[in-house]
Each structure stands twice: as structure tokens, then as C-alpha cells.
C-alpha positions in Angstrom: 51.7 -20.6 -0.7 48.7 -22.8 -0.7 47.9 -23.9 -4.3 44.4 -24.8 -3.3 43.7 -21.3 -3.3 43.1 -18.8 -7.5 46.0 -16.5 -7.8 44.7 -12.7 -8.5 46.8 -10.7 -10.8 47.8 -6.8 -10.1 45.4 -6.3 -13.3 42.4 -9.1 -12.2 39.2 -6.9 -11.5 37.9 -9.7 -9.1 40.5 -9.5 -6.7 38.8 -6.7 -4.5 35.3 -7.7 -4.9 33.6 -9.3 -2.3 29.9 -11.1 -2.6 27.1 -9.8 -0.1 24.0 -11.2 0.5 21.6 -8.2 1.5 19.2 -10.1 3.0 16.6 -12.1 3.0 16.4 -12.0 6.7 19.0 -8.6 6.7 16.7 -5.6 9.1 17.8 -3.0 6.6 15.7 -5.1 4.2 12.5 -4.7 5.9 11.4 -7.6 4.3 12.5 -11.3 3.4 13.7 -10.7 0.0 17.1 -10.9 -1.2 19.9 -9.0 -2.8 23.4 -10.8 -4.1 26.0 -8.0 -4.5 29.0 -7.5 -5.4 31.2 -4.8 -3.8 34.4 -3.1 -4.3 34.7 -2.3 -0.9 32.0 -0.7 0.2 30.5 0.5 -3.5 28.0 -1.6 -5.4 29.7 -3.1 -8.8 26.9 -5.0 -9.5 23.3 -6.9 -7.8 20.9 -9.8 -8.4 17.6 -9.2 -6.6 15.9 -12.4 -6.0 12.3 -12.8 -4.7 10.0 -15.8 -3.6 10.8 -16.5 -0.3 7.6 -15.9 1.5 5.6 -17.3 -2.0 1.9 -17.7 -0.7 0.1 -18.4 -4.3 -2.3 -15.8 -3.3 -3.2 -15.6 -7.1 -4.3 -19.0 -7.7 -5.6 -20.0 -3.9 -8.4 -16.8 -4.9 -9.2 -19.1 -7.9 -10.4 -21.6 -6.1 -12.2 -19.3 -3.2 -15.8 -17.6 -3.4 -15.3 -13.6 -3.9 -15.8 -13.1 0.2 -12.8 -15.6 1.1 -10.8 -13.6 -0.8 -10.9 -10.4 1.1 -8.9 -11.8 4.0 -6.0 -12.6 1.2 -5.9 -9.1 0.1 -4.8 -8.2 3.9 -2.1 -9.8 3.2 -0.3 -7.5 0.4 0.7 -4.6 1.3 -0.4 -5.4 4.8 1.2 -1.7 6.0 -2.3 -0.1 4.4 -4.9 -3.2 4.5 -7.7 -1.4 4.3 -7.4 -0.1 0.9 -6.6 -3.3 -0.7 -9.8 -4.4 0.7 -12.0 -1.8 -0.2 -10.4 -2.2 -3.8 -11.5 -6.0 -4.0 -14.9 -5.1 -3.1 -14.7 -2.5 -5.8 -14.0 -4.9 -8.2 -16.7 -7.3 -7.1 -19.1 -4.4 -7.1 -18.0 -3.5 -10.8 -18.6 -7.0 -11.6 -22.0 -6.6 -10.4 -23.2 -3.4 -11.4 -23.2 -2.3 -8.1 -24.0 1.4 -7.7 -23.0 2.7 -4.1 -24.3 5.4 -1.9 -22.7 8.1 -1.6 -22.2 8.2 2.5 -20.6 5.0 1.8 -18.0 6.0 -0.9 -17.2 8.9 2.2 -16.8 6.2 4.7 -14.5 4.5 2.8 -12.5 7.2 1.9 -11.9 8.3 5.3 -10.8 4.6 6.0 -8.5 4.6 2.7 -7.1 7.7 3.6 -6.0 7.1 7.1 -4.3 3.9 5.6 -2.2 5.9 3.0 -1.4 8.4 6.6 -0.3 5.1 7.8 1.5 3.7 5.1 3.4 6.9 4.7 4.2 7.2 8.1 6.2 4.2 8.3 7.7 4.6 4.8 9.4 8.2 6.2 10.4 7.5 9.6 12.3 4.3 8.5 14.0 6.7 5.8 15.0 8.9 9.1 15.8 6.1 11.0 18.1 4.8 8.0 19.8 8.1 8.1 20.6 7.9 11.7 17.2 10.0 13.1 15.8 7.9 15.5 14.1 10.5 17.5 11.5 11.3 14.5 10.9 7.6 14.3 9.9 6.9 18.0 8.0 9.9 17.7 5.9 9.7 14.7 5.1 6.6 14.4 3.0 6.7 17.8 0.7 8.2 14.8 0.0 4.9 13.3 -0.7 3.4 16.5 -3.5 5.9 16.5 -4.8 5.0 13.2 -5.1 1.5 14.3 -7.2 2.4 16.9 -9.8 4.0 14.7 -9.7 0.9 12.6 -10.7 -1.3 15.6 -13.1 0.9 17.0 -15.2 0.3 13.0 -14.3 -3.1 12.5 -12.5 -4.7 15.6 -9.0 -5.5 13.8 -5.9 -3.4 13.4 -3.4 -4.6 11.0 -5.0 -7.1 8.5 -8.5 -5.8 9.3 -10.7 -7.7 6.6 -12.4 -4.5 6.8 -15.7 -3.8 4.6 -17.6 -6.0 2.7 -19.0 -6.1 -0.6 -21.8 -3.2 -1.3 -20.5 -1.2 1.9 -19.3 -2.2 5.7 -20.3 -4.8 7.8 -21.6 -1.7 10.7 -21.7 1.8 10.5 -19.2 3.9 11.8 -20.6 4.8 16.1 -20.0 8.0 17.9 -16.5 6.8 19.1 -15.1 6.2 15.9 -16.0 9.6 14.5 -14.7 11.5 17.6 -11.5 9.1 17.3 -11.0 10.4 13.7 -11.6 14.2 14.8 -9.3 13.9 17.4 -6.8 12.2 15.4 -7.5 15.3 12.7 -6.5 17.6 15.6 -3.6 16.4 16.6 -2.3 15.0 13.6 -1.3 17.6 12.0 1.0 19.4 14.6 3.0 16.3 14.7 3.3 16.3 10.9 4.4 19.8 11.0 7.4 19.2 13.9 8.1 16.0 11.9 9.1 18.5 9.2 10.9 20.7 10.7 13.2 18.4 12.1 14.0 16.8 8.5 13.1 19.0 5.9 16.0 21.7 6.0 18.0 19.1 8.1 21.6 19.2 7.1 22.6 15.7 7.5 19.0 14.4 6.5 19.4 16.2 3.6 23.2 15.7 2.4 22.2 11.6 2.6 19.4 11.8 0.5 18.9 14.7 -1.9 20.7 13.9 -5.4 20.9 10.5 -4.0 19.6 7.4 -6.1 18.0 10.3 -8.4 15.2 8.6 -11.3 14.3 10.4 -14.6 10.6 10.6 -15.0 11.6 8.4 -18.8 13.1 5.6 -16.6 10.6 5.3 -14.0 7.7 5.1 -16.9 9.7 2.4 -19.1 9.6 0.4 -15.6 5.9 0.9 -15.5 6.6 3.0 -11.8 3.7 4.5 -10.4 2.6 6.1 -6.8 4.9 8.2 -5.1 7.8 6.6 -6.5 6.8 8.1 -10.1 5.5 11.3 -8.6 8.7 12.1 -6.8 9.9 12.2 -10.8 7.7 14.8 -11.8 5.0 12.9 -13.4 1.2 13.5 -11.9 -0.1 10.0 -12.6 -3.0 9.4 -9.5 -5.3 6.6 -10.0 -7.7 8.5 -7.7 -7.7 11.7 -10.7 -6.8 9.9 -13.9 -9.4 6.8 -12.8 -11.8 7.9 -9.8 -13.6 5.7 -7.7 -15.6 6.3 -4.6 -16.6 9.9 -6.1 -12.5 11.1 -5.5 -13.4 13.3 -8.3 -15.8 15.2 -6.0 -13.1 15.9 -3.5 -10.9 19.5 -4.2 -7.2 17.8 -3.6 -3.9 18.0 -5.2 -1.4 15.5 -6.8 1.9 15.8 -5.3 4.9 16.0 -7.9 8.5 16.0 -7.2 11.7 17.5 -9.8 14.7 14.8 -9.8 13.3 11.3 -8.8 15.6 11.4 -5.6 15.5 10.1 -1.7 14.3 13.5 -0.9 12.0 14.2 -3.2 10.1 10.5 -2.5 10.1 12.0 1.3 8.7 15.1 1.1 5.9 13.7 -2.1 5.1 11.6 0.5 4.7 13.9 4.0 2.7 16.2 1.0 0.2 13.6 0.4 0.0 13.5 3.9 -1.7 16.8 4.3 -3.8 15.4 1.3 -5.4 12.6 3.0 -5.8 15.1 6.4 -7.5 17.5 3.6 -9.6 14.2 1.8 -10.9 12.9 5.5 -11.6 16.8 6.7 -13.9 16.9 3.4 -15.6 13.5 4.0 -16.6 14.1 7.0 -18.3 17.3 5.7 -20.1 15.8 3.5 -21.7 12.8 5.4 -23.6 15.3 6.9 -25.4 16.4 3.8 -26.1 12.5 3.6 -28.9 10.2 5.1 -27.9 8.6 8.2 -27.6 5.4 9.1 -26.8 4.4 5.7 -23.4 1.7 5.3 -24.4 -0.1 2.6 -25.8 -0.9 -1.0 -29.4 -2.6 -1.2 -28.1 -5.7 -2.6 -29.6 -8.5 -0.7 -27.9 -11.3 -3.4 -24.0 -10.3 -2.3 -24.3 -8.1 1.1 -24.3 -10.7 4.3 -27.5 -10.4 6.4 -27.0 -8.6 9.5 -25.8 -11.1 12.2 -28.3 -11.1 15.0 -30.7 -11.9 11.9 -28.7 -14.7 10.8 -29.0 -16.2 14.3 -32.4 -15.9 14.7 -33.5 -16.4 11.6 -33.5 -19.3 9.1 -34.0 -17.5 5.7 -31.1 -15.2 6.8 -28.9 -18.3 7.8 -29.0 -19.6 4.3 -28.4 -16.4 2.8 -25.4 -16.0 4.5 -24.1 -19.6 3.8 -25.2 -19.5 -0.5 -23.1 -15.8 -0.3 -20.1 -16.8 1.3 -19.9 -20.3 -0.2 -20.8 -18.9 -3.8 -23.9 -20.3 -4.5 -25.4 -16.7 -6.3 -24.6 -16.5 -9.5 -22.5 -13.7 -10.7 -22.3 -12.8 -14.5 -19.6 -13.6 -16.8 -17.3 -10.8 -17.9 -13.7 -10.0 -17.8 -13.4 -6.3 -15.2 -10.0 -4.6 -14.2 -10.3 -2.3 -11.8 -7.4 -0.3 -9.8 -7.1 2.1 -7.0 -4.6 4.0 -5.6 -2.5 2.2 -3.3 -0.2 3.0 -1.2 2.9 2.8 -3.2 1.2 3.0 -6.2 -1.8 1.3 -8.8 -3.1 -1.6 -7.0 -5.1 -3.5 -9.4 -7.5 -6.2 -9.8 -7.7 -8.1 -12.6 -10.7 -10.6 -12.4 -12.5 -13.2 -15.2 -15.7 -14.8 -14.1 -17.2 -17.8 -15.7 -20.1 -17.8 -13.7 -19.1 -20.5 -11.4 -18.1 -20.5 -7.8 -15.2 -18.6 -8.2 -12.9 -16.7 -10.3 -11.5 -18.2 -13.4 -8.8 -16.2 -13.2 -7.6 -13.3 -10.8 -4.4 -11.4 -11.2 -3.1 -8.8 -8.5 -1.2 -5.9 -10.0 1.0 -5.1 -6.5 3.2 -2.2 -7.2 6.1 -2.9 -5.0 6.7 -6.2 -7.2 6.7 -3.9 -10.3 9.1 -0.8 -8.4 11.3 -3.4 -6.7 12.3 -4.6 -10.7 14.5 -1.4 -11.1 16.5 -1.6 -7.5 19.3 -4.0 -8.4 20.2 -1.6 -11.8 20.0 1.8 -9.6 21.7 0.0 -7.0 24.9 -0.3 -9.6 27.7 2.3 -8.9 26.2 3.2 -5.6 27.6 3.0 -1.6 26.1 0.2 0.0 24.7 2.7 2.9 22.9 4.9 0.2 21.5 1.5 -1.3 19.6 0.8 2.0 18.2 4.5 2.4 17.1 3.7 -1.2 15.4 0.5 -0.4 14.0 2.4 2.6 12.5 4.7 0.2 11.0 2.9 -1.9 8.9 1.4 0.6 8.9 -2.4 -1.2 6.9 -4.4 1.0 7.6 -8.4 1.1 3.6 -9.0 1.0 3.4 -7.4 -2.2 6.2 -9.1 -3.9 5.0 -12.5 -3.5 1.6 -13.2 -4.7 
């Protein structure tokens, strides 16, 4: 017997146990964040999530940029839906400002936003099939997103952090190509969300791994401040876009999405629901920008909006414009503005004081994955380790978003 070693007794709970690290470079984490866990062969006892690996200081490297060097940080949250946490910083600028936007604009950016939360949720569901073993439905659908992508850098030549937009509107207005791209996609979109359905929705297997499984009371999800689908799947209605709306949303005849028990299932199928929400939002924006003036992609605010390129080449006045905006050298009142949207996984938020000077005094990024990741090492207590990962694949925590 080697004395070196503890001796267990017959009665010693820690005999069994054995210490896990899920992640941070595990693929079932999706991420680089890390879980410590201890299981009793192979059923969570108890978990430490631990965070900061990929720590970027985002917050306090925007207090020392000028409002349009901060767009490209925002990219970098929840890069699986960039576009919308662009068009929310602008928003917030734009607040700041007293900025009052056209209306074709608050269209185009819908149409953007939308596709993005398409995307997001696309790859938020198919890794929840692929988690359950349904590879097929993830090589399929996510071809989808590809799609999406393509739209984006047909408007503004990027596809994944797309720095898209600017302050008081976009940079160009959307051509011919990128509206037949987004008709097309609204064509063939749907078909493929409707097969993607009927292969999981009344799936057997699909369904025995995640309905009743890792199941949140509406109560809970609230005390942890949940929102997005994650708190929708619980029964609560709570959409930034309704209870808050920005970009005229409140013009716009869609619904909010609610699920019953807080469970796998119900976060899939809120989310494939909002899906045909967004196909709905686009169909209707594109409607309306044709009761709108054309041409028109931006606010008349010569102070904060960049001069048109060819001008600034050509054109010394336009030149210096350009350098005072993006160097910071308008001044911008002083006031203390929140403003959120509604983000992919939930209320992305923008917290901003101005003290009139170069840049923000203080900006503070309210990323919902950091606040719906809190609760994962608590539900994870008492559960398999293989429903743990469908869990983590469901909530949809994205590593940009934890570390700010």
C-alpha cells in the first residue's frame, strides 16, 4: 500500500468524485471559458465557471477612443450578430446628439439587424442539433448564414465583424444587388426554415434530449436579470424592440415569441419562431422603403456623419472634416444616455457619460451572455455532463461577450 497516497473510507463522499475541467479550449464549449466540475461519474455534483481568458478591456480602451474608433470594438462582442451591436452604438451616439433619423434609414437598418438575429439564431440551433447527434441539420442550415454574409458584403464589403454603419445612417446606400440578394434570400429562406423543422421539431430523439431538460422558472431567470430568448423560452414577453423601440420597431405588426417551462426545447423552437419574425420584420421593411424618398442613407448632420470619400480626396474642407470627426475634435454635449437594443441573446446596452472631451468618460457594455452565463454552473448541479453541454449549447454564451 503506498502511504503517499489519502485513504477513502466506504462512507467518504469524495471517493468517487472526479475534477473536470470543461474547457477553456474544450469544442463543446464553443468558446474559451472555463468550467471546474466535479462529477460522480458522469453527473454534475457541483461547478465553478471561471471567465477572463480572452480579457480585451474593451470597456476602458473605448474611454480613451473618439466615438467612431469604438464601432470596430463593438464587432467584437457578440461577433455571431455584429451588425446589431453596431447599429446600437450609433444609436447611442445619436441619442447623445439629438439625432433624429429618417425613416428609410431606421428600415435599412432593420433589415440589416434582422438578418443578424436570422444569423445568430441559426448557429445557436444547429449547434443544439449537432450537440444532440443531428449533424445533417447543421451542414444544411447553416449554408443559410453563409448567405447572410453575403448580403452584408455586398452593403458594406465585410462579413463577420463588418464595422457596418456609421453614426446618422450608413456609409452607402444599399445598390440593386443587395436588395435582389435580400429578396432572394427571403425566397428561399423560408423553405429551409420549414424542412429544418420538420426534421427536429416532432423528432423523437431531438426531443427526449432536450425537452424537460435544464427546465428555468420564469422567477429564476428574472432574479438573474435573464433576458432575450433565454427569458422568453420561460414565459415572460420581455423584447427591448416592444417594451423600448428604436428604429420605429413600434411601426412594424410582429409578435414576441414566449415559451412554457424554461427548457432546451422551448429556447429552440422561441428561437426558430423569432426566425419567421425577422423574415416577417425584413418583408415589411422593404415595403415600406418604397413609400420613402430615395436615395436617402443618412441623417443631415455634417458635425458627426464622415464626408463622402471621393469628397474627402478631392477636397480639402472635406479632408479636415473627416480627420476633427474621427479624431474627436467636435464637441459633443455632456450628459449621461443609456440606451439598449435587442440583441441577439438578449438587451445589449450602452451605457455612456460624456464630459465633453475627446472621448467617453465612462462607457459600460451591458453583454447579455456575461449576465446568462452567471446561472450555468448552479443549473449545471445535479445534471449529466452530456445534458450540461446541450445546455451550454442553448444558451448560446458567446466568449466575445463575456469579456469586455
Amino acid at each position: 500500500m503506498n502511504h503517499n497516497q489519502p485513504v477513502f473510507t466506504d462512507n467518504d463522499p469524495q471517493e468517487e468524485l472526479v475534477t473536470l475541467n470543461l474547457g477553456p479550449t474544450h469544442p463543446a464549449t464553443h468558446g474559451v471559458f472555463q468550467n471546474v466540475l466535479q462529477l460522480d461519474g458522469e453527473r454534475i455534483v457541483s461547478g465553478i465557471s471561471t471567465i477572463g481568458y480572452i480579457h480585451r478591456a474593451f470597456e476602458k480602451i473605448a474611454e480613451h477612443r473618439p466615438f467612431y474608433q469604438i464601432t470596430p470594438l463593438t464587432d467584437r462582442l457578440n461577433y455571431c450578430s455584429s451588425p446589431i451591436n453596431n447599429m446600437g452604438w450609433h444609436m447611442t451616439v445619436e441619442k447623445l446628439l439629438n439625432i433624429q433619423m429618417p425613416k428609410r434609414v431606421d428600415y435599412l437598418r432593420i433589415i440589416v439587424m434582422e438578418l443578424a438575429r436570422i444569423s445568430d439564431h441559426i448557429i445557436c440551433n444547429t449547434i443544439i442539433a449537432q450537440d444532440t447527434g443531428a449533424t445533417t441539420t447543421f451542414l444544411y442550415f447553416f449554408q443559410f448564414r453563409e448567405h447572410i454574409y453575403e448580403i452584408y458584403e455586398e452593403i458594406c464589403g465585410a462579413r463577420l465583424t463588418t464595422n457596418i454603419g456609421r453614426i446618422g445612417g450608413f456609409e452607402r446606400d444599399f445598390n440593386d444587388i443587395a436588395f435582389a440578394k435580400i429578396n432572394k434570400f427571403l425566397k428561399e429562406f423560408p423553405v429551409a426554415l420549414k424542412e429544418f423543422e420538420s426534421l427536429l421539431n416532432r423528432n423523437r430523439i431531438f426531443i427526449d434530449r432536450t425537452a424537460g431538460v435544464a427546465a428555468v422558472t420564469a422567477e429564476k431567470a428574472l432574479e438573474y436579470s435573464w433576458t432575450g430568448p433565454l427569458l422568453r423560452a420561460t414565459g415572460v414577453d420581455y423584447d427591448v424592440r416592444v417594451s423600448e423601440p428604436y428604429c420605429s420597431y413600434n411601426e412594424f405588426d410582429f409578435e414576441v415569441p414566449v415559451g412554457t417551462t424554461g427548457d432546451i426545447y422551448d429556447r429552440y423552437r422561441v428561437r426558430n419562431e423569432e426566425m419567421w419574425q425577422s423574415v416577417s420584420l425584413i418583408t415589411q421593411a422593404l415595403e415600406k422603403i418604397k413609400n420613402e424618398p430615395a436615395g436617402v442613407f443618412h441623417a443631415d448632420v455634417p458635425d458627426f456623419y464622415l464626408p463622402a470619400k471621393q469628397e474627402v480626396y478631392n477636397n480639402m474642407e472635406a479632408l479636415i472634416y473627416h480627420f476633427k470627426i474621427v479624431m474627436g475634435e467636435i464637441d459633443a454635449p455632456k450628459a449621461e444616455v443609456y440606451h439598449a437594443v435587442e440583441g441577439g441573446n438578449g438587451e445589449l446596452g450602452f451605457y455612456l457619460i460624456n464630459d465633453g472631451g475627446r472621448t467617453p468618460y465612462r462607457l459600460h457594455f451591458r453583454r447579455p451572455s456575461f449576465i446568462n452565463y452567471s446561472m450555468f454552473a448552479n443549473m449545471s448541479e445535479g445534471m449529466l455532463l452530456s445534458d450540461a453541454i446541450i445546455n451550454m449549447s442553448s444558451m448560446n454564451i458567446i466568449a466575445g461577450e463575456l469579456d469586455a
